[in-house]
C-alpha positions, 0 to 999 in steps of 0.5 A, a space after each residue: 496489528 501494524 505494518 507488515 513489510 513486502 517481501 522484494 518480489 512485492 516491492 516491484 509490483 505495479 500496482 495493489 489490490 485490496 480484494 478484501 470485503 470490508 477492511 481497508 489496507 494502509 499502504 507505505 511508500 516511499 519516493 525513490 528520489 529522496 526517500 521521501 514516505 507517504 502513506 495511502 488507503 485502498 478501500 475494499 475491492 480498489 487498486 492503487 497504482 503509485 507514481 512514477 517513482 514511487 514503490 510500496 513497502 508495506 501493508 497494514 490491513 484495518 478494521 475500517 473501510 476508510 482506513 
């Protein structure tokens, strides 16, 4: 499927939730700082908060749990 794209309101959030029940969601990020890009899974029913610094970007929802 790829990578969807947050709208602006989404890149200020805090923190994400997967609340969905057996697929994985890649995140993007990227570092403020330097722009530095790094990709992280939330499993089904977590929450990532990034660092200090970082913001989320875009989203990819997998087949898998573990992304």
């Amino acid at each position: 499927m790829g990578y969807q794209n947050l709208g602006p309101r989404a890149e200020q959030a805090m923190s994400i939730h997967n609340a969905r029940n057996s697929d994985g969601a890649r995140i993007l990020r990227h570092r403020l700082s330097d722009g530095l890009v790094g990709e992280t899974c939330v499993g089904p029913h977590k929450t990532h908060r990034p660092a200090a610094g970082w913001q989320i970007y875009a989203i990819d929802i997998t087949n898998s749990p573990t992304c």
